[in-house]
C-alpha positions in Angstrom: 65.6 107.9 102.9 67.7 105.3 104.8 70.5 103.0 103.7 71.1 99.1 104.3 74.1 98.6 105.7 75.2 95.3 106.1 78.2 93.7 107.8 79.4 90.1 108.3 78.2 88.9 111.6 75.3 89.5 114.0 78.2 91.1 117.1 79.7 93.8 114.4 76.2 94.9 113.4 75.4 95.7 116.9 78.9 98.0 117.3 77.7 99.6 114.2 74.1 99.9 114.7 75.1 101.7 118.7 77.5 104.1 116.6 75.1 105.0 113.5 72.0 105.3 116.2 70.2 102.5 115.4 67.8 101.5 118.5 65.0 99.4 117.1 65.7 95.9 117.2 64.4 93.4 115.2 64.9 89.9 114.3 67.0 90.4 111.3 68.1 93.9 111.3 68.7 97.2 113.8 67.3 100.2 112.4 67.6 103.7 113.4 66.6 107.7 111.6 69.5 107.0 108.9 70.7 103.4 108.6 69.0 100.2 108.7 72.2 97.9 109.8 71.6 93.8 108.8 74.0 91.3 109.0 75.0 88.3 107.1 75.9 84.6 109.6 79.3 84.3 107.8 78.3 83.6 104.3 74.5 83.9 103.0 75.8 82.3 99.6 77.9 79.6 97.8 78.8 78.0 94.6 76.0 75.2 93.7 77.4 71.7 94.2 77.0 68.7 91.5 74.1 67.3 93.0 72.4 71.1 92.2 73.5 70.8 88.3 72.0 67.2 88.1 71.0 65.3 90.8 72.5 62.1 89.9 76.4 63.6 90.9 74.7 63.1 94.8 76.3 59.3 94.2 80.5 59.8 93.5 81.6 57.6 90.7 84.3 58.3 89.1 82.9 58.0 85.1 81.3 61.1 85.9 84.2 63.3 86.7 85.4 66.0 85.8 82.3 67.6 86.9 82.8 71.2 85.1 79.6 73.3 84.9 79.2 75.7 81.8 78.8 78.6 84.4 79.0 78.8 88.0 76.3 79.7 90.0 75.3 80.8 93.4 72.7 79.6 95.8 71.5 80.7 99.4 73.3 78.1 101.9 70.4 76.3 103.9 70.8 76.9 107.0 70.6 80.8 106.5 68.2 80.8 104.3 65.9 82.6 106.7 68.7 85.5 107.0 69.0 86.1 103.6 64.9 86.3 103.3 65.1 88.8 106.3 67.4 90.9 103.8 65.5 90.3 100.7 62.6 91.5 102.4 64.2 95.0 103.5 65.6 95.7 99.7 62.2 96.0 98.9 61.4 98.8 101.0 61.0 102.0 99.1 62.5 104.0 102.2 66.1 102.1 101.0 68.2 104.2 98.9 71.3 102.9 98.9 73.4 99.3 100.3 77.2 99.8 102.2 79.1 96.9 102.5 80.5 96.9 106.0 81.4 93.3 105.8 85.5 92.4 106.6 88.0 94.5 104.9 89.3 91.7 102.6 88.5 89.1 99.8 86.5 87.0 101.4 84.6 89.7 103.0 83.9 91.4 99.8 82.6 87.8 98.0 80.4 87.9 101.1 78.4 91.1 100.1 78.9 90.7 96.2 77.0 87.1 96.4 74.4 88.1 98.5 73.8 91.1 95.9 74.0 89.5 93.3 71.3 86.7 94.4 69.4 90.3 95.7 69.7 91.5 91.9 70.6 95.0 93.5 70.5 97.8 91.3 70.6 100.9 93.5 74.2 102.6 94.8 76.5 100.6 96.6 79.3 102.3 98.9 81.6 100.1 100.9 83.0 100.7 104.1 86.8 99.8 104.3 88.1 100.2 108.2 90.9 98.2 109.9 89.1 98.3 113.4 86.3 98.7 114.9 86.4 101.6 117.6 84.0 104.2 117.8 86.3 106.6 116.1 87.2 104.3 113.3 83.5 103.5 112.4 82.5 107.4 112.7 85.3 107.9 110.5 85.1 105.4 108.1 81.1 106.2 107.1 82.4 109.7 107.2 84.7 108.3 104.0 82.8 106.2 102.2 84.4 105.0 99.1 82.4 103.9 95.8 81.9 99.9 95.9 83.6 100.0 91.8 86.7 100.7 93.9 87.0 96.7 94.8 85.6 95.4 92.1 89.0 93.4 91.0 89.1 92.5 94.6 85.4 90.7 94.1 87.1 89.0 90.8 89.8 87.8 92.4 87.8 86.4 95.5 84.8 84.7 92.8 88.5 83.4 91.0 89.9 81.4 94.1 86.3 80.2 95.1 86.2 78.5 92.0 89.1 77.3 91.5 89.4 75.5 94.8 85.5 74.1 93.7 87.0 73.0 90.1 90.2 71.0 91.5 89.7 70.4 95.3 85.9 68.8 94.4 86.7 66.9 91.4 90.4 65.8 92.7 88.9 64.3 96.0 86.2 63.0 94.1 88.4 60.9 92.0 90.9 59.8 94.3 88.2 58.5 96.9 86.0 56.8 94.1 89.1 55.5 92.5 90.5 53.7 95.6 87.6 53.5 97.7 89.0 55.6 100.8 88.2 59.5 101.8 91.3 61.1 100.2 91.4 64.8 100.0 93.4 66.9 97.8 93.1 70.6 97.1 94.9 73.3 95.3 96.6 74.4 98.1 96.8 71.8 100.8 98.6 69.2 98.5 101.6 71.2 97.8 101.8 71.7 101.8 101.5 68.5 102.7 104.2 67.7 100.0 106.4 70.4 102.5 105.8 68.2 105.4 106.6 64.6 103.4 109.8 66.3 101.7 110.6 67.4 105.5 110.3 63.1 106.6 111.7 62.3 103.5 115.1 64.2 104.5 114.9 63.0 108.5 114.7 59.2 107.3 117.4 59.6 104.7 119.8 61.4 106.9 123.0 59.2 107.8 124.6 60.6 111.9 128.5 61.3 111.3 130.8 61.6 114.4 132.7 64.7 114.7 135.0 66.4 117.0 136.1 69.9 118.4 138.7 71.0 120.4 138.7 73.3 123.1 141.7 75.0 125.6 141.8 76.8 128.5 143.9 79.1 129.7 143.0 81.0 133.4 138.8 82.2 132.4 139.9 82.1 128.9 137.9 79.3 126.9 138.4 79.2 123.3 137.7 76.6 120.7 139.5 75.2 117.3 139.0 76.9 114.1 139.8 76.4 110.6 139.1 79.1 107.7 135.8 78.9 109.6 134.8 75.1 110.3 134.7 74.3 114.0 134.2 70.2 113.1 136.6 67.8 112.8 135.8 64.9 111.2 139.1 62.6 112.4 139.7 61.5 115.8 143.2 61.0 115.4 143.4 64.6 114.1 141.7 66.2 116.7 143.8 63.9 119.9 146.9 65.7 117.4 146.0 69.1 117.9 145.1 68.3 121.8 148.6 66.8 122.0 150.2 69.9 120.4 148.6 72.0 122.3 149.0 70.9 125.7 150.6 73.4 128.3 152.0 75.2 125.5 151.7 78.8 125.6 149.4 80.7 123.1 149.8 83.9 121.5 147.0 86.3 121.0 147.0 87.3 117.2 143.9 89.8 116.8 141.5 91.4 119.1 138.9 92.8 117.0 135.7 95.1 118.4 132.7 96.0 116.6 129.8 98.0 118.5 126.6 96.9 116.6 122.2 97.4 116.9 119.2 95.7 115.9 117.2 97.5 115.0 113.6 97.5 116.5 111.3 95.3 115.0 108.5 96.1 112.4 104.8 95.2 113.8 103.2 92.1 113.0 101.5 90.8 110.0 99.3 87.4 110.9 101.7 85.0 110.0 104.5 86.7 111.8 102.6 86.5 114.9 101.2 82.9 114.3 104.8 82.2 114.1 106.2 83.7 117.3 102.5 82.3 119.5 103.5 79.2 118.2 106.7 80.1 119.3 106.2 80.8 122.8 103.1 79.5 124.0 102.5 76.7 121.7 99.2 77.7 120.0 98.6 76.6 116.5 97.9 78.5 113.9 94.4 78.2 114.2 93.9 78.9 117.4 96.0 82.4 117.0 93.3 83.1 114.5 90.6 82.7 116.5 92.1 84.2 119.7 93.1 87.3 117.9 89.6 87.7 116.2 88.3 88.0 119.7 90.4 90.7 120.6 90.0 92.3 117.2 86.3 91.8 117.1 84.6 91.9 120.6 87.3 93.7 122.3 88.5 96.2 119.7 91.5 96.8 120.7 93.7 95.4 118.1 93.4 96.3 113.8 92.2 94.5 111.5 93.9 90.9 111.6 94.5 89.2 108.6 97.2 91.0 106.8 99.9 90.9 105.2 102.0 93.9 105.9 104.5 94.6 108.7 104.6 98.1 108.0 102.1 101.4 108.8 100.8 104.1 106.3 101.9 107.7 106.9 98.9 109.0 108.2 98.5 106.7 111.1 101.4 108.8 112.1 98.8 111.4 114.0 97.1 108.2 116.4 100.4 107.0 117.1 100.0 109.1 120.9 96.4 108.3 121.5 96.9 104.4 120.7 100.0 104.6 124.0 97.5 106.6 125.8 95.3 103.7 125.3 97.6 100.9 127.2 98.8 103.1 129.6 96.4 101.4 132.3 97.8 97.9 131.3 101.6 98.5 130.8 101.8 102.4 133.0 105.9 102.0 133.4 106.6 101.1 129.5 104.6 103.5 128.5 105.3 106.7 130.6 108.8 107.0 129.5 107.4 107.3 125.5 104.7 109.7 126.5 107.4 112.1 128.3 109.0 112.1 125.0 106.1 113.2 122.7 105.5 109.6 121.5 108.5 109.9 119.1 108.4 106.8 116.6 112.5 105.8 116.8 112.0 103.5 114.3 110.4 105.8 111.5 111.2 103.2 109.0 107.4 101.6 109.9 105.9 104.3 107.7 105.8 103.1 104.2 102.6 103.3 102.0 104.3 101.2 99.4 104.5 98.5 101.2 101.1 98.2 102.6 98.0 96.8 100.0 95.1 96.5 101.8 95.6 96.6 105.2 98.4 97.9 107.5 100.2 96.1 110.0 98.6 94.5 113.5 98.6 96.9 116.3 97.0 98.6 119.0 94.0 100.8 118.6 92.9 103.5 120.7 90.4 102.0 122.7 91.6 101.6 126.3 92.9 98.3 127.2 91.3 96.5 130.2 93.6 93.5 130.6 90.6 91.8 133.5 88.3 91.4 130.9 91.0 89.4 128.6 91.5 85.4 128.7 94.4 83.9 129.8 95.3 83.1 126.4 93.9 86.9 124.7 96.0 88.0 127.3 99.3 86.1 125.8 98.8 87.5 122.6 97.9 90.9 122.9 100.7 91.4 125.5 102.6 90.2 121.9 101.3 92.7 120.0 101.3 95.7 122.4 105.3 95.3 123.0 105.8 94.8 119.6 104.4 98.1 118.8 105.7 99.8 122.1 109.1 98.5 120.8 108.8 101.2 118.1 109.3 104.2 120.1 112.3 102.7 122.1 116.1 103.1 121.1 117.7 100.3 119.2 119.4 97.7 120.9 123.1 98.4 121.0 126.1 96.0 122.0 129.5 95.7 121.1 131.4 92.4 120.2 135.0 90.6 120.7 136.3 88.5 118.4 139.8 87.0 119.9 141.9 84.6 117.4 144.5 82.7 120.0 147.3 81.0 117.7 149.3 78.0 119.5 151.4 75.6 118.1 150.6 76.6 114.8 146.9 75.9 115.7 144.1 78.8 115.7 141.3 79.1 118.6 138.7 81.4 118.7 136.6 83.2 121.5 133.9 86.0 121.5 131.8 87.9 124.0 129.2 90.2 123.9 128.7 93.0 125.7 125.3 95.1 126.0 125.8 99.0 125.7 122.0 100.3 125.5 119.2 97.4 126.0 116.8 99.4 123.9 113.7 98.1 122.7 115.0 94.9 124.5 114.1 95.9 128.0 110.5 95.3 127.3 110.8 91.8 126.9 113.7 91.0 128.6 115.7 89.2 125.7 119.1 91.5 126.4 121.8 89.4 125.7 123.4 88.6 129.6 126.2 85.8 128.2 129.8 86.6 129.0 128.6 89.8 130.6 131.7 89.3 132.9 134.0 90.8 130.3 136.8 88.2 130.4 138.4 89.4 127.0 138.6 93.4 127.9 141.9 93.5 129.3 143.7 91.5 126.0 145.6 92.6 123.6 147.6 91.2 120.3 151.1 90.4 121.1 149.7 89.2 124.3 151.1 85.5 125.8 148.8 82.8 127.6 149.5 79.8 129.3 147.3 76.8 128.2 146.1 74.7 131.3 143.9 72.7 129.6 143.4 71.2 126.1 140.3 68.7 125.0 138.2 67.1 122.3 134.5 66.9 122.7 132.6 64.3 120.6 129.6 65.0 118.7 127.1 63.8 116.0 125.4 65.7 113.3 121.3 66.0 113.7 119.2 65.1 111.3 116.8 67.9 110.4 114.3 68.6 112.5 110.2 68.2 112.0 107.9 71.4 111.3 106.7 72.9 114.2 103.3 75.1 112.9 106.1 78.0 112.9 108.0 76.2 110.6 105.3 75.0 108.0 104.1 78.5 108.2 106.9 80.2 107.3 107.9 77.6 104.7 104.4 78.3 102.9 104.9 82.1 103.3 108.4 81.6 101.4 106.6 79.4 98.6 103.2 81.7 98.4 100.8 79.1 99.5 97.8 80.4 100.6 96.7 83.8 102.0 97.6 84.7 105.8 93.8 84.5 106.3 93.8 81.3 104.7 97.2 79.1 106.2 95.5 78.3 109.5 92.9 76.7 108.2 95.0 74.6 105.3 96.9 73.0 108.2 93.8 72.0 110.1 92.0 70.9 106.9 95.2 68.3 106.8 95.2 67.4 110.0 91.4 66.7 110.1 92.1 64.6 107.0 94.5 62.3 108.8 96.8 63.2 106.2 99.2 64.8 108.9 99.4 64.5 112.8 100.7 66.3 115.4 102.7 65.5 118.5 104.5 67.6 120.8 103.7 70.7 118.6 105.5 68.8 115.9 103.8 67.9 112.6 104.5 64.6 110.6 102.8 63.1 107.7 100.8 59.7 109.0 100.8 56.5 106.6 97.7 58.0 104.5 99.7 61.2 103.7 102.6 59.6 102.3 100.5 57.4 100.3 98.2 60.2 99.0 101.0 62.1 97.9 102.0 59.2 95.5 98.9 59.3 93.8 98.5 63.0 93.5 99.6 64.4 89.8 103.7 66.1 90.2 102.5 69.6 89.3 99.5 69.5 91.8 101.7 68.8 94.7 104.3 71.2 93.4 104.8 74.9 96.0 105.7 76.5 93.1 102.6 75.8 90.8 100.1 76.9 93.4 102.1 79.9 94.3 101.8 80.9 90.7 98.2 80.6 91.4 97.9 82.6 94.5 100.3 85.3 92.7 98.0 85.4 89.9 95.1 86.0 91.8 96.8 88.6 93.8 97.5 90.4 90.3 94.0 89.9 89.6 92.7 91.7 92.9 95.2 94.7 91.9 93.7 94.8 88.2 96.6 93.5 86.7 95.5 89.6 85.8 92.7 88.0 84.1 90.2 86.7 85.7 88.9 84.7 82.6 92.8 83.0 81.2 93.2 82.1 85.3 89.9 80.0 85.4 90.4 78.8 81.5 93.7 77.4 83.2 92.0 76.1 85.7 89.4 74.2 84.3 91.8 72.3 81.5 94.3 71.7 84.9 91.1 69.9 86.3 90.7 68.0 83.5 94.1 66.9 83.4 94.6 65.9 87.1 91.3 63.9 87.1 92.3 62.3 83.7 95.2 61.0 85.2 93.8 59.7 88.4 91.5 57.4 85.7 94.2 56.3 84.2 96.7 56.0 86.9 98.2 52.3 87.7 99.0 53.2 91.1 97.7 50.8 94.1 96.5 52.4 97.6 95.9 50.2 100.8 94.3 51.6 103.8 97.0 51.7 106.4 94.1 51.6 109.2 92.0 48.5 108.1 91.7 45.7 110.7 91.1 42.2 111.0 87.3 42.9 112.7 84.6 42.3 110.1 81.2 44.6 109.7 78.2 43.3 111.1 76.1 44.9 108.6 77.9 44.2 105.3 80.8 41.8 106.2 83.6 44.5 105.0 86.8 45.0 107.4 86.5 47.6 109.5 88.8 50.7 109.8 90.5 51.6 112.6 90.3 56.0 113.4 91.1 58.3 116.4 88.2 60.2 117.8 88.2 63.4 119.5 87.7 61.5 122.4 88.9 57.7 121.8 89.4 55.2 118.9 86.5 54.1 116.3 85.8 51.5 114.4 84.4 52.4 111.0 83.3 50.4 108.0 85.6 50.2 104.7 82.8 50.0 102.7 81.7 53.9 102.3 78.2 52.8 101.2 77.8 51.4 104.9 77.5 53.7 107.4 78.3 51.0 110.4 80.5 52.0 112.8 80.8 51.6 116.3 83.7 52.7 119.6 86.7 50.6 120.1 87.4 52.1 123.0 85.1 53.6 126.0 84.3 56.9 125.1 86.5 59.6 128.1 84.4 61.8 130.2 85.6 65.5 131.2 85.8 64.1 134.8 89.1 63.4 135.9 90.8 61.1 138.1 91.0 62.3 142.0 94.5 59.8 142.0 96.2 60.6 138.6 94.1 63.1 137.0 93.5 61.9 133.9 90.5 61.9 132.5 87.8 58.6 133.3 86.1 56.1 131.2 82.4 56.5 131.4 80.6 53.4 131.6 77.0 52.0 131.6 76.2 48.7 133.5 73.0 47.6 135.9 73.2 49.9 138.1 73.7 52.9 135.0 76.5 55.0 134.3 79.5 55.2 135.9 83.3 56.4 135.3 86.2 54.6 135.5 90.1 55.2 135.6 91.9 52.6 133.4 95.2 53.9 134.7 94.1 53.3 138.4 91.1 51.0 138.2 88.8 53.7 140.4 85.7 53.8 140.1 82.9 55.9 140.6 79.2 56.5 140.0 77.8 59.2 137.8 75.1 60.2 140.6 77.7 60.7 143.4 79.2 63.8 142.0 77.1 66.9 141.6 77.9 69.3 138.2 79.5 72.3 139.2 80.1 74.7 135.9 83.1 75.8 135.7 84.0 79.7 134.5 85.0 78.3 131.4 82.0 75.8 130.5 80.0 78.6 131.4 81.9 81.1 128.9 81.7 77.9 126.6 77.8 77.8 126.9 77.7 81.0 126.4 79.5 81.1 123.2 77.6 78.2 121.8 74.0 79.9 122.4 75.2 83.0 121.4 73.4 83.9 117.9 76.8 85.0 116.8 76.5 81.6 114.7 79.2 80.9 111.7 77.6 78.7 109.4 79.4 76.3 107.1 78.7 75.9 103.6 77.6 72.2 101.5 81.7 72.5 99.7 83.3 72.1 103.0 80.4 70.2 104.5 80.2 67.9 101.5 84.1 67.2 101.6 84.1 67.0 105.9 81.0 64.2 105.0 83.7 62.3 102.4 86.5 62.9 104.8 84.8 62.3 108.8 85.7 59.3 110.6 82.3 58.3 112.1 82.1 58.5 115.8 
């Protein structure tokens, strides 16, 4: 007798199939003496849409809405449908005993199994596989340890409860807004409230008034100290600050207090997904997304980082034991950090990582044991891992250790302040270089209270107050962490869902709302676009997926919250213009025509969403770049065919004159794209990216 084991995608079902002994390849499954290994193409299954119920909710008007089905119900997603068949087919087999769910270690990868067995109408065993990577070891390990499938149950629950509830309000809520004023307007449970971050943001840059302040600074031989007041360094009156630079001039100072403090930071804890979306965003700019995907790949295909999407910063006691093998493991990529840590036994210095309260599912983001080979990584894998390997080296190094001087100078009855740092032990520090270097010249060693200076120079410098500045990705993410929006797995994607919108744009790595966004959150209902609503939400499914909430009251809720929001949109007075719409007219149906960026230039796109005219507004940009200024070329078609053209320099050149050379990274591109590791989408977000896509 064999058992079906199936995991999420077609690459993780090969590393388990080579470890279980599977050698017999087919087209949907690898089997071998024990295990039969299948995979799933991302998700087999989703929640039916309207158009499934009753096909007449295939045309959006808004008298039909709220469209709330009795009972939810699943369906096989098209384009796997021959997957799920190829599954079907092997549950049938008498030799089949039992089914392991090896898909992810989370919510979502739970709902991915559960659906598919549900549709299977399974009624044999089912043991699930929970590891949090994917070497050898850990797979050999983790079939070793099995745990009964009732163990995650709740999780399942809580998984089938956000599905839903993002169906019930983020379908019906779009739905209503775009039928009601005639414009793709998307609003969900989640990425309302953090768009309403992002506007509140604006909201306090556009209402902030610039005050001129001053400070005042002296000098006496190296010294250079600066006013203070029972802790306020500004001065808010001219006139008072030219006094105390008046007073103060060649006068001589007395030093009242010399006070020295030795102090350490303490290492820092591993990371948890949004921590390290917030420090790549940080440091090399990458958005969230692109963290995500980046660290799946080295997660995934190069297995040499845990599972990613968690939400815990700290390690479970018994990873205690792999602690030596996982340094052993990047000794080839970073030999001089690591040597020192092996000479002392690996000793963890920071023993305050081990904490099994604080970790749920999954344990914090670092290293496994499966030896590091740093000319097999991409530039960018290399960025992060680097990250998350000195993060985790950082544990067995000393804290970082420095002492501080606080000097308070008193002069004509006026108080100045000065301060130095000094480093005593660099720590964990010295693997990333951040020691602190300022005023390493220890100017205030030699001083002592009682002590006299001579002031040689007194001066005001002028300033303004800033304004607030706008969200980098760091930002937003930390801001939704704060207000429980969303699931690390979960925030990338909310902020590209917004972006894709047009609600929000991005520039510089900054993110502001656009013209639409400000208007759509003055149509969306108060408590929809309210953090702390939707953090109740996510809390409450959390509770759920630890047995503690019900599943049942949390959809109730939601389903008479649906009601409510579209009820309002109905009734709302509120007016919405397209901020986009131009003066050019629709061949086809005479409507204005909208004006939308492209990926790869601007589009003009009818108003009227039952016409599907649109047409370029400007030439559409090649990958081939100018050999003058290097920016990418028009491409062109005339009599004598295509050709490319610079608009910054007017050159010109013909398609045929330039032979195709691929690149290392088109081919790795190519190579991606025909790869059968294929993540399909499913008709929700399809349906909503059909509403919501700017025709090109």
């Amino acid at each position: 007798m064999k058992s079906l084991v199936l995991a999420e995608k077609p690459s993780v079902a090969r590393d388990l199939a080579r470890v279980l002994g599977c050698t017999e390849k087919k087209k949907h499954y690898i089997e071998g003496p024990r295990y039969i290994v299948t995979w799933a193409l991302g998700h087999l299954m989703e929640l039916k849409m309207p158009e499934d119920y009753d096909h007449k909710y295939k045309t959006w008007t808004l008298d039909d809405l709220p469209i709330i089905p009795d009972k939810m119900e699943i369906k096989i997603i098209k384009q796997t449908f021959s997957q799920f068949k190829g599954i079907e087919s092997l549950t049938k087999r008498k030799d089949v005993r039992d089914f392991i769910i090896a898909t992810d270690a989370g919510r979502e990868g739970e709902l991915v199994a559960r659906w598919i067995l549900k549709k299977l109408k399974w009624k044999k065993p089912v043991k699930r596989l929970w590891i949090s990577s994917y070497t050898d070891r850990a797979i050999q390990k983790g079939f070793q340890n099995l745990k009964p499938a009732k163990e995650y149950e709740a999780l399942y629950e809580s998984a089938v409860c956000r599905a839903e509830a993002d169906w019930l309000i983020g379908l019906n809520v779009t739905r209503a807004l775009t039928t009601k004023y005639n414009d793709p307007l998307s609003a969900g449970r989640v990425q309302t409230p953090t768009l309403g971050l992002i506007i509140q943001q604006e909201k306090d840059i556009q209402s902030f008034v610039p005050k001129e302040y001053w400070t005042v600074h002296i000098r006496a031989g190296h010294l250079e100290a600066e006013w203070e007041h029972r802790g306020e360094k500004k001065i808010f009156s001219k006139d008072q600050a030219k006094k105390i630079v008046d007073k103060t001039k060649d006068q001589k100072a007395l030093v009242k207090t010399v006070d020295r403090k030795e102090k350490s930071e303490q290492q820092p804890l591993p990371y948890d997904l949004t921590e390290l979306q917030r420090d790549a965003n940080r440091r090399f700019g990458f958005s969230a997304k692109k963290t995500s995907n980046v660290l799946q790949g080295l997660y995934e295909h190069h297995k040499i980082v845990t599972y990613p999407r968690t939400d815990s910063r700290y390690l479970t006691t018994d990873l205690k034991s792999t602690m030596e093998d996982r340094l052993v493991a990047l000794r080839s990529a970073y030999k001089e950090e690591v040597q020192p840590i092996l000479k002392q036994r690996a000793k963890v210095l920071a023993p305050r990582v081990f904490n099994n309260q604080k970790v749920s599912d999954h344990h914090a983001i670092i290293p496994t044991e499966e030896p590091v080979k740093m000319a097999d990584l991409t530039q960018d894998e290399r960025k992060l891992f680097d990250l998350i390997a000195k993060r985790f080296m950082s544990l067995f190094y000393p804290s970082y250790r420095y002492e501080t001087m606080r000097v308070t100078i008193e002069a004509a009855g006026e108080t100045f302040l000065t301060k130095e740092t000094t480093v005593l032990d660099e720590g964990f520090k010295v693997l990333t270089k951040q020691q602190e270097e300022k005023n390493q010249t220890k100017i205030l060693q030699h001083l002592k209270p009682g002590q006299t200076l001579h002031i040689q120079h007194s001066e005001i410098a002028s300033h303004f107050t800033e304004p607030p500045p706008r969200f980098t990705e760091s930002d937003l993410l930390a801001r939704m962490e704060k207000y429980g929006l969303g699931t690390p797995a979960t925030r990338a994607d909310i902020i590209e869902k917004l972006l894709s919108s047009q609600a929000i744009d991005r520039t510089n790595n900054r993110l502001y709302p656009t013209p639409k966004g400000k208007q759509l959150m003055d149509l969306v209902n108060d408590e929809l676009k309210s953090p702390e609503l939707t953090a109740r939400w996510e809390a409450e499914l959390e509770e759920i997926a630890k047995r503690k909430g019900n599943p049942g009251q949390f959809l109730q809720n939601i389903r008479k919250q649906t009601k409510m929001l579209v009820s309002e949109i109905k009734q709302s007075d509120k007016k919405y213009k397209a901020h986009n719409i131009t003066g050019t007219k629709c061949p086809e149906c005479g409507s204005l025509m909208k004006e939308m960026k492209g990926k790869d230039g601007r589009i003009l796109v009818c108003s009227d969403r039952q016409c599907n005219f649109r047409k370029r507004k400007d030439p559409k940009l090649s990958n081939r770049r100018c050999p003058q200024c290097h920016k990418k070329m028009e491409i062109h078609h005339g009599k004598a065919g295509m050709y490319f053209q610079c608009r910054t320099c007017n050159l010109v050149e013909k398609a045929e004159n330039r032979k195709k050379a691929v690149s290392k990274k088109e081919e790795r591109q190519l190579m991606k794209k025909y790869s059968i590791d294929e993540n399909f989408g499913n008709s929700l977000a399809d349906a909503l990216k059909a509403a919501l896509k700017e025709k090109d």
